[in-house]
NUFI-864539 format. One record per residue (C-alpha): x, y, z; residue in three letters. Coordinates in nm, 4 decimals, always signed. Layout:
% NUFI-864539
((X; Y; Z); 'ala');
...
% end
This chain:
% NUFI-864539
((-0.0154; -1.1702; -2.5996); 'unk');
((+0.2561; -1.1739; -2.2749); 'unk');
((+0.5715; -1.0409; -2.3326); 'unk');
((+0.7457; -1.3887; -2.3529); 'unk');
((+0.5017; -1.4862; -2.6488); 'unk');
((+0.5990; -1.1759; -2.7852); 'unk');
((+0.9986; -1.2437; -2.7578); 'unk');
((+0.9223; -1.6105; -2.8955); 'unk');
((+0.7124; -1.5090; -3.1861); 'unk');
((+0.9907; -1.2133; -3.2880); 'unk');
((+1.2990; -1.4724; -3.2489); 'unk');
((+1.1045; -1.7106; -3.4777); 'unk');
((+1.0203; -1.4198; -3.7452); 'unk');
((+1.3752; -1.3162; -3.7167); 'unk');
((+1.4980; -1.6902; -3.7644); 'unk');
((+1.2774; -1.7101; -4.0552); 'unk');
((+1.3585; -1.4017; -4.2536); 'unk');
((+1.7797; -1.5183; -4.1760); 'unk');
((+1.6878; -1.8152; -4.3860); 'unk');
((+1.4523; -1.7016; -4.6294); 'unk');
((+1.6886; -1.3867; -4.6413); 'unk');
((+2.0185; -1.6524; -4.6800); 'unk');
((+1.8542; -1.8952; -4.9482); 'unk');
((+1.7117; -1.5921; -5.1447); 'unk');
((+2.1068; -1.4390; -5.1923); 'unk');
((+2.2477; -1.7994; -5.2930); 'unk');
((+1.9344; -1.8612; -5.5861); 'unk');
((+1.9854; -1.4863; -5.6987); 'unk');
((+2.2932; -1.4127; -5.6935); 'unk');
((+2.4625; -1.7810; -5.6602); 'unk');
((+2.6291; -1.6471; -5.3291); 'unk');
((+2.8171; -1.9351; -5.0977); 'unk');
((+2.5596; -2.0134; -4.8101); 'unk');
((+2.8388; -1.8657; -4.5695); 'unk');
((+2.8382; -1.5458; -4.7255); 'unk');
((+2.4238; -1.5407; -4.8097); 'unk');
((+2.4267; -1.5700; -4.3952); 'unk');
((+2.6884; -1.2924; -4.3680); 'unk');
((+2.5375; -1.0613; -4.6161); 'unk');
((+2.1787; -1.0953; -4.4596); 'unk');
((+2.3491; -1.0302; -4.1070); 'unk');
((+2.5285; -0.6808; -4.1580); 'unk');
((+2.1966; -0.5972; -4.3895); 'unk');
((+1.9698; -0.6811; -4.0475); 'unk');
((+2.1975; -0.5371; -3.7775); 'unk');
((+2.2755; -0.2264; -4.0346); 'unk');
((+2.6591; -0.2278; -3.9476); 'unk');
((+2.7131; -0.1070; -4.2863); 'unk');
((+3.0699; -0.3369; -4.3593); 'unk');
((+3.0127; -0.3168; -4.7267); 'unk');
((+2.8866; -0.5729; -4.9788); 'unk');
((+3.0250; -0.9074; -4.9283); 'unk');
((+2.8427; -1.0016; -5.2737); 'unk');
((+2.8235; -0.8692; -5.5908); 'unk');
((+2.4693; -0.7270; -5.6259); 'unk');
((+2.2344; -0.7780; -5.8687); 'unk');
((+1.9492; -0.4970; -5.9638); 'unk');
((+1.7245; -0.7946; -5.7912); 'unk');
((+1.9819; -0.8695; -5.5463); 'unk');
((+1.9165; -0.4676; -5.4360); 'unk');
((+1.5592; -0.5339; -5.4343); 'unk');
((+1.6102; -0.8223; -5.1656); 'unk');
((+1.8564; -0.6387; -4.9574); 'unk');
((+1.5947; -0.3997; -4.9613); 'unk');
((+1.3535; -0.6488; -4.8296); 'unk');
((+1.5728; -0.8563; -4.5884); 'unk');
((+1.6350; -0.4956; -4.4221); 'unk');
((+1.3269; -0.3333; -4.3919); 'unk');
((+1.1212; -0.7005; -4.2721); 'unk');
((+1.4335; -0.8093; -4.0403); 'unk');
((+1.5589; -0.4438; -3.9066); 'unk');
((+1.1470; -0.4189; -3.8111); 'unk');
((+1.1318; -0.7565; -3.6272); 'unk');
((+1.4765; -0.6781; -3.4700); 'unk');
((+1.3147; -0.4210; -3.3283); 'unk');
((+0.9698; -0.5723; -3.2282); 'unk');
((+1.2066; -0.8339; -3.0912); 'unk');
((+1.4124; -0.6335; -2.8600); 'unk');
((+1.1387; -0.3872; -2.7856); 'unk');
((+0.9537; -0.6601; -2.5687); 'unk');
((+1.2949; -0.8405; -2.4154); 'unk');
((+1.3671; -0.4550; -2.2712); 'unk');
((+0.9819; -0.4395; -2.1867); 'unk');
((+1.0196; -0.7929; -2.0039); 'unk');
((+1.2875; -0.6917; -1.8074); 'unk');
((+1.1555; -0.4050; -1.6745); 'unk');
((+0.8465; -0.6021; -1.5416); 'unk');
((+1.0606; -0.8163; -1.4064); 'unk');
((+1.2371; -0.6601; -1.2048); 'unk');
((+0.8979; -0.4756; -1.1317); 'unk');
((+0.7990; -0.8250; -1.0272); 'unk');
((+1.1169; -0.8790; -0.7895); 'unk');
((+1.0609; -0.5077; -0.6133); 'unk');
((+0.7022; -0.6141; -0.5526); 'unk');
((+0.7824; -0.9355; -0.4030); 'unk');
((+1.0199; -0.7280; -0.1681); 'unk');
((+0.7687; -0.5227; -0.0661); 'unk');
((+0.4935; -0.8328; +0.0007); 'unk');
((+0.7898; -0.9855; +0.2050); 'unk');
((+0.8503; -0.6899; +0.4320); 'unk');
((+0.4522; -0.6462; +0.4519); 'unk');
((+0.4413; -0.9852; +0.5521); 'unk');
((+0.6485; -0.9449; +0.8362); 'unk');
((+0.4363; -0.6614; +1.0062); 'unk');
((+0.2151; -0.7248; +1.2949); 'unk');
((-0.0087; -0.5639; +1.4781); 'unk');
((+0.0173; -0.2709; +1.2363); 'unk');
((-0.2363; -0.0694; +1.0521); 'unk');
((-0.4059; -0.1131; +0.6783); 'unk');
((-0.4592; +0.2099; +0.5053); 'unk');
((-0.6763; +0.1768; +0.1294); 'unk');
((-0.5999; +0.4159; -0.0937); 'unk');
((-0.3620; +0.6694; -0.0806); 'unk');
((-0.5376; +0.9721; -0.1953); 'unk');
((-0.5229; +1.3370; -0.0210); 'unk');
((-0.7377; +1.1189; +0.2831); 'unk');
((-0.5015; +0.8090; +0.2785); 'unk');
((-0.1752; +1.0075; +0.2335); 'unk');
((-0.2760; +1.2507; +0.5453); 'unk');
((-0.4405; +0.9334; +0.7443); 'unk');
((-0.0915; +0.7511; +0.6848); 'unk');
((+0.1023; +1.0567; +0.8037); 'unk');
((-0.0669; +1.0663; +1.1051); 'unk');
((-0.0430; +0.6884; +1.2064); 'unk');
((+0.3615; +0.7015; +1.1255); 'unk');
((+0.4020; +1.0044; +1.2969); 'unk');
((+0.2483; +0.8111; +1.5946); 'unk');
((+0.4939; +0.5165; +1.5209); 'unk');
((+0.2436; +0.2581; +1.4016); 'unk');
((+0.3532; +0.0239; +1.1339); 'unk');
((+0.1272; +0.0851; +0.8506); 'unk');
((+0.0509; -0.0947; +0.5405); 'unk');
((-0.1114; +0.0814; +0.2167); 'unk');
((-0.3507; -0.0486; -0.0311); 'unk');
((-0.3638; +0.1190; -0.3919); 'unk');
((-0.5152; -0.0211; -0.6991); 'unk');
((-0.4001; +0.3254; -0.8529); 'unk');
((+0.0227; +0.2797; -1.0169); 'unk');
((+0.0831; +0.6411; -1.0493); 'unk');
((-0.0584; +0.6554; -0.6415); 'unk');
((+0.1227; +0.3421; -0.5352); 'unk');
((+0.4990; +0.4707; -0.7087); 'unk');
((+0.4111; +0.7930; -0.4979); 'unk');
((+0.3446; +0.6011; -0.1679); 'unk');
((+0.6349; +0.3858; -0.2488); 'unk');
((+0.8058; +0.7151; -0.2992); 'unk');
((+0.7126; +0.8856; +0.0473); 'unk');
((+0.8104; +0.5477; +0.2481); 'unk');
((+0.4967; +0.3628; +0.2407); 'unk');
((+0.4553; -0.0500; +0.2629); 'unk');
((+0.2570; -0.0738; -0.0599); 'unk');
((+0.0357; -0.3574; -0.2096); 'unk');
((-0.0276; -0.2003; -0.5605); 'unk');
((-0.4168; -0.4075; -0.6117); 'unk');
((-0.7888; -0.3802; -0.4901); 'unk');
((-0.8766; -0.3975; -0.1738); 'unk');
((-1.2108; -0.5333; -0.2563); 'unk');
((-1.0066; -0.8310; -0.3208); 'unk');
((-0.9816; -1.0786; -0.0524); 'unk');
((-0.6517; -1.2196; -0.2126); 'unk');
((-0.5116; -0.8426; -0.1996); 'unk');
((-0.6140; -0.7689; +0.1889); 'unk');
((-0.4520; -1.1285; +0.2780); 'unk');
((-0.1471; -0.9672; +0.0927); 'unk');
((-0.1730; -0.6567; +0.3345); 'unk');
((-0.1545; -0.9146; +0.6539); 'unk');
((-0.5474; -0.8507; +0.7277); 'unk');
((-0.4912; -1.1501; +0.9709); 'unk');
((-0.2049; -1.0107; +1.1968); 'unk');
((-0.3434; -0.6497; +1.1753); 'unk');
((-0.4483; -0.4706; +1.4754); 'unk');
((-0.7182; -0.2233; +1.2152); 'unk');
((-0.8058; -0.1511; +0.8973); 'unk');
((-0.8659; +0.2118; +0.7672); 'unk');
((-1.1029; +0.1923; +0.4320); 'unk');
((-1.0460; +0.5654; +0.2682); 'unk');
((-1.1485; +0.4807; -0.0784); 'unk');
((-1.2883; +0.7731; -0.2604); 'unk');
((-1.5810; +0.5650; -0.3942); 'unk');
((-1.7908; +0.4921; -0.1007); 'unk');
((-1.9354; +0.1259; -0.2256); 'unk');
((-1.5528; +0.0261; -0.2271); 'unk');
((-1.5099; +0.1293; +0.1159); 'unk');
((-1.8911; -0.0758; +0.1900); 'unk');
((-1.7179; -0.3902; -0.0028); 'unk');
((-1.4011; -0.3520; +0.1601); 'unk');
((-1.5634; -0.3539; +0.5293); 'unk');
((-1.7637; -0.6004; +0.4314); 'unk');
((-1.4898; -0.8335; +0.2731); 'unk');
((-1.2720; -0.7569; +0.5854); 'unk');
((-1.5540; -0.8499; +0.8561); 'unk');
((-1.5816; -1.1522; +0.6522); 'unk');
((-1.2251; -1.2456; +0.6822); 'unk');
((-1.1346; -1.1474; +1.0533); 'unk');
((-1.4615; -1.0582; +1.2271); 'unk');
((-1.3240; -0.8912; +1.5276); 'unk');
((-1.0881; -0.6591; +1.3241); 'unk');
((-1.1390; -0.2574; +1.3823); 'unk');
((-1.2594; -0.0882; +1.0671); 'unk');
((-1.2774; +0.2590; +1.0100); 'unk');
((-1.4466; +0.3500; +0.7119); 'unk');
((-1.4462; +0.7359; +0.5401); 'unk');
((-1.8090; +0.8328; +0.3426); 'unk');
((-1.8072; +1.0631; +0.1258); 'unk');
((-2.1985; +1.1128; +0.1354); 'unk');
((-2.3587; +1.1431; +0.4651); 'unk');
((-2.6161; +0.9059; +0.3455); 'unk');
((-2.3115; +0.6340; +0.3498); 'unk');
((-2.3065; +0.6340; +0.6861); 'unk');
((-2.5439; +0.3990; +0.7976); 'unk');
((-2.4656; +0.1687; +0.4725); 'unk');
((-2.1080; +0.1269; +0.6227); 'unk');
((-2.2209; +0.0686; +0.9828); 'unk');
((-2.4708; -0.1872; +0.8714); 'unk');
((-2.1805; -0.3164; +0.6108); 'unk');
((-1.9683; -0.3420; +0.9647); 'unk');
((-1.7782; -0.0857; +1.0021); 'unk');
((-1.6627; +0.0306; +1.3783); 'unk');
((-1.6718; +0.3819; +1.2714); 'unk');
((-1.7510; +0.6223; +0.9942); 'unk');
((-1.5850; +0.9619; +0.9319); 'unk');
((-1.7655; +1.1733; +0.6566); 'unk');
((-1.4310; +1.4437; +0.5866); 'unk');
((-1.6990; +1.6964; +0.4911); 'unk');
((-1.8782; +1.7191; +0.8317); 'unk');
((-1.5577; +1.6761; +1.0398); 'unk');
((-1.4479; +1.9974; +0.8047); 'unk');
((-1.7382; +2.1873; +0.8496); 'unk');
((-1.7558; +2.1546; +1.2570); 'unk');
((-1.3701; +2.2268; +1.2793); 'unk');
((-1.4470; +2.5421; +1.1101); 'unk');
((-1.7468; +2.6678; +1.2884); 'unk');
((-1.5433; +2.5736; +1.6408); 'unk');
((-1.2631; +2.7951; +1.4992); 'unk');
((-1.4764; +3.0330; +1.4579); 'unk');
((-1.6904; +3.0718; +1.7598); 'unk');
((-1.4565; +2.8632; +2.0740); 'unk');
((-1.1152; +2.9152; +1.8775); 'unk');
((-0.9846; +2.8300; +2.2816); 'unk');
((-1.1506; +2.4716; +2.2656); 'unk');
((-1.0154; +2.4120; +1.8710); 'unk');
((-0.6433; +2.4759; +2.0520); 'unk');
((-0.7348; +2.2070; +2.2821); 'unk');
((-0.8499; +2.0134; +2.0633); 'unk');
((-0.5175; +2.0498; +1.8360); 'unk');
((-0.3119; +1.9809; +2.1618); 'unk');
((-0.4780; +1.6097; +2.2032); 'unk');
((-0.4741; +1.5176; +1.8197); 'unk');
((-0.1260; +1.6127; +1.7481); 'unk');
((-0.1444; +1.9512; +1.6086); 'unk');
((-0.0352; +2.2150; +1.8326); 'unk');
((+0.3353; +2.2431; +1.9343); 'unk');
((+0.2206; +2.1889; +2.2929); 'unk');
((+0.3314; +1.8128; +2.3178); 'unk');
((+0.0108; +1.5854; +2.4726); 'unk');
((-0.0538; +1.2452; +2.3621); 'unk');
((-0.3936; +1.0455; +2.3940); 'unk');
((-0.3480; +0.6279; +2.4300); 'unk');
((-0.6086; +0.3653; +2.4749); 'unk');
((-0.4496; +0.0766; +2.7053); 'unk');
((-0.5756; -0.2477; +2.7964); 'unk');
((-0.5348; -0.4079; +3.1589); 'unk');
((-0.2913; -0.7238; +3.1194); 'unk');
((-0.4053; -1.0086; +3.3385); 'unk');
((-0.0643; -1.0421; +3.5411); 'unk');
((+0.0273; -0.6510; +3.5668); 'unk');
((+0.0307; -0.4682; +3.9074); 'unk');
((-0.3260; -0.2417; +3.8619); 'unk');
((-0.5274; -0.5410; +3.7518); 'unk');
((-0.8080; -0.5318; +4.0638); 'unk');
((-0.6918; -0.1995; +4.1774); 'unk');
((-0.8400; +0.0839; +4.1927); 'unk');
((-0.7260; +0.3964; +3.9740); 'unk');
((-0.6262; +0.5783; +4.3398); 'unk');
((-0.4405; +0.2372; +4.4616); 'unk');
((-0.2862; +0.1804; +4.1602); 'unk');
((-0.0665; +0.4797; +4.1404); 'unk');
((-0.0201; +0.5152; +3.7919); 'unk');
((-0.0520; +0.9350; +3.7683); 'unk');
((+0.1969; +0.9321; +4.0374); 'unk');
((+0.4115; +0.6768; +3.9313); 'unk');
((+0.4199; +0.7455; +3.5471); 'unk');
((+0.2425; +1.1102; +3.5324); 'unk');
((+0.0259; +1.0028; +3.3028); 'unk');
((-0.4029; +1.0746; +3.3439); 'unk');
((-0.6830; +0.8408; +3.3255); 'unk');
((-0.9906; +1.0528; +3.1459); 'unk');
((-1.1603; +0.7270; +3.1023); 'unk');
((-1.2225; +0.3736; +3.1398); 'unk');
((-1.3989; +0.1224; +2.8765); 'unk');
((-1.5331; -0.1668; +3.1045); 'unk');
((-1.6415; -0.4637; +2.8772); 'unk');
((-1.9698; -0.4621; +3.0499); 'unk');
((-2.0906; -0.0690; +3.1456); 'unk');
((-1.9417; +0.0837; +2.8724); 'unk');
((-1.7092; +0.3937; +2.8882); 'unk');
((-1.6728; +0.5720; +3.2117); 'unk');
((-1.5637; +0.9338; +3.1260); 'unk');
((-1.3912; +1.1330; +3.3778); 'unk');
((-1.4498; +0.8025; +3.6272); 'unk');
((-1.3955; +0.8541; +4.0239); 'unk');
((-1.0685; +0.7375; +4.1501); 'unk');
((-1.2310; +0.4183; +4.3059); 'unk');
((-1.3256; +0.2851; +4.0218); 'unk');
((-1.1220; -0.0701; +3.9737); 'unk');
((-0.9353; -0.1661; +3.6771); 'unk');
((-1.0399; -0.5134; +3.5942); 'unk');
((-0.8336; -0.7093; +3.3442); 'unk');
((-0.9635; -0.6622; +2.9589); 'unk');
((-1.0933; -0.3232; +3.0623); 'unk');
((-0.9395; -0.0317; +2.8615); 'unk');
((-0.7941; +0.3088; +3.0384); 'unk');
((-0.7448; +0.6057; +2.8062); 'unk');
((-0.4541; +0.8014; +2.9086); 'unk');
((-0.3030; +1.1423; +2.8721); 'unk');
((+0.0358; +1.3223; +2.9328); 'unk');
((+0.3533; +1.3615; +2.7234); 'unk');
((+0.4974; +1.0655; +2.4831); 'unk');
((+0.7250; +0.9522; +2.7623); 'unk');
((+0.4604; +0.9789; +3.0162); 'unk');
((+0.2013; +0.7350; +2.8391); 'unk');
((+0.4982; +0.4732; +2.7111); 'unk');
((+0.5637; +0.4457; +3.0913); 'unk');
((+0.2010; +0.4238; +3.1664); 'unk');
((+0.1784; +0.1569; +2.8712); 'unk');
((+0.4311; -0.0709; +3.0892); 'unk');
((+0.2597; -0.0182; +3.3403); 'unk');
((-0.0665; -0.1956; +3.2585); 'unk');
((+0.1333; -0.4518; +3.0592); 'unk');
((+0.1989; -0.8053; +3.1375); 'unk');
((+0.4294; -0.9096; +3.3622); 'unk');
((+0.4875; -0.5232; +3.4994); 'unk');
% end
């Protein structure tokens, strides 16, 4: 039964025991109707005014009655009007959030907001990507909405829930379900609604892996085994794990990693990475360069050309690869 069923049903009740309650005070105790209806009244709402009627050892008995069936459905009554209220304006902060959601592009979906989501979404807005999270989970999506998160509180097996998260104006989607055949449906029902998406998927079992790949997924991190290599490179190149924390973020030394495409109208397209400048122009590196038809070119000679669609991944300080990011942009 919905909550405005509920409200109906308890005014009818309560409009039903006010006349029952009225009529049974006039044939008892010959009361004037206007009084019956008075007496019934203070007796539901328990304002205690006094007896408007001279009362009968019957009359008790249905004051007794009229109270205990009408102070019950009172309650019942306004019990699911405070209830409905609530939801409702549940409903109206929802629809805020869909709205703003809606108006994202090019940003990031995150499902679920575990201990994986919530440190995958910390990452991404440290980085300034626009993110929006997925959680079928209230008590997760209240703490998401909480920290600052977009949230779409549903399943992201759902079709209807990913078109809510703005799968179509994404740029990637990151499936970190704990339950690895919800992050197999979710690539899945993701390649199915925009193909050439990016999906990242997590597995939980190693044995997912090639499930998810098959299931479509660009790429497949298994937490476990990127755990267990971090701590054996700790242990034995503890040098190289420093590196390593300098290009993902977490080292104090400031270095940041971008992937860039070549616009078709900037000033590199057709160059070559010597001719076109762009280390001494923006100080930013190239360490490598994704051509759509070799494949990436790690650590590539400075005559290699940068044709438009091909990717360059850059390195150098935040304000190094923004300028680098102009750089290869239309109309630079």
């Amino acid at each position: 039964m919905n909550l405005l069923h509920r409200i109906r049903v308890g005014l009818l009740v309560l409009a039903v025991v006010m006349v029952v309650g009225t009529a049974g005070y006039v044939v008892i105790e010959d009361a004037p109707a206007l009084d019956a209806l008075y007496m019934v009244l203070i007796t539901i709402t328990t304002v205690g005014f006094g007896d408007v009627i001279e009362l009968s050892q019957v009359g008790r008995v249905w004051t007794i009655a009229v109270l205990v069936v009408g102070f019950g459905v009172s309650l019942y009554t306004a019990a699911a009007s405070i209830e409905y209220v609530i939801e409702l304006s549940s409903v109206r902060i929802r629809k805020r959030m869909e709205d703003r959601v809606a108006k994202l592009r090019g940003h990031t979906i995150v499902c679920g907001f575990g201990r994986v989501g919530q440190g995958t979404w910390k990452t991404l807005r440290a980085r300034g990507v626009d993110v929006a999270v997925i959680e079928s989970d209230a008590d997760r999506a209240a703490a998401a909405e909480a920290a600052g998160a977009l949230v779409i509180t549903g399943d992201a097996t759902h079709n209807s829930v990913l078109e809510l998260a703005g799968i179509h104006s994404a740029e990637a989607l990151i499936a970190c379900v704990a339950d690895d055949s919800d992050n197999l449906v979710i690539a899945l029902s993701t390649k199915a609604l925009r193909p050439g998406l990016r999906v990242v998927c997590r597995a939980s079992e190693t044995e997912s892996e090639r499930k998810l790949r098959l299931a479509g997924a660009d790429a497949v991190v298994a937490p476990q085994v990127v755990g267990a290599e971090r701590l054996a490179l700790l242990a034995l190149q503890p040098e190289l794990a420093q590196i390593f924390d300098v290009v993902v973020g977490g080292s104090p030394v400031e270095l940041h990693v971008e992937e860039l495409e070549i616009a078709p109208d900037c000033r590199v397209a057709g160059k070559s990475i010597e001719e076109s400048c762009i280390r001494e122009e923006c100080g930013a590196m190239i360490v490598a360069v994704e051509e759509a038809d070799n494949g990436l070119d790690v650590n590539p000679n400075p005559d290699t050309p940068l044709r438009v669609g091909d990717r360059v991944v850059v390195v150098g300080t935040r304000e190094r690869v923004a300028a680098a990011a102009k750089f290869v942009s239309s109309g630079s």
